[in-house]
Phi, psi and omega in degrees: 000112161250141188276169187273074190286046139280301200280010165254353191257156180256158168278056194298326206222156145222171189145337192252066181268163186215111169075059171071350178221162193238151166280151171236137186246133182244086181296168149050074178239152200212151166229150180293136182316303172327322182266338162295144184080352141270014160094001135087188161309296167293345155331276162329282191292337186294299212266320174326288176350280167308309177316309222276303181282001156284321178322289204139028163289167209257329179216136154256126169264155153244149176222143175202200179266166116338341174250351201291105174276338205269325183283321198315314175301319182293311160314321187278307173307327178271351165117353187294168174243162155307132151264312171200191192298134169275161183226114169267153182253130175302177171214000000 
């Protein structure tokens, strides 16, 4: 079962465009306990993934925490890469 994941995404930021199109990032993606361990998640991140690059975006990031091991894997499974260390700031 998949949802129209066009009508969940918002436009927060523009600016980082290359050649007429802006990137895109996929945040906060979550499966109901009942439902982990069944693909998902990758699922999720596949049809985002293609939605995104139907807008016309030029790059897609995913973001998660640094320790989330589980999304990280989910990532690596659908083809994403490191792009680079993460990094924090005190407060």
């Amino acid at each position: 079962m998949y949802y129209n994941l066009l009508k969940c995404f918002q436009i927060i930021f523009t600016g980082c465009a290359k050649d007429g199109k802006e990137e895109g990032t996929i945040y906060d993606i979550g499966v109901l306990p009942q439902y982990q361990g069944q693909g998902f998640a990758n699922d999720l991140l596949s049809q985002g993934t293609r939605t995104l690059q139907e807008v016309g975006v030029w790059r897609v990031f995913c973001d998660t925490w640094v320790g989330n091991e589980r999304m990280i894997s989910a990532f690596k499974r659908v083809g994403y890469r490191q792009y680079g260390e993460p990094w924090e700031r005190p407060v």
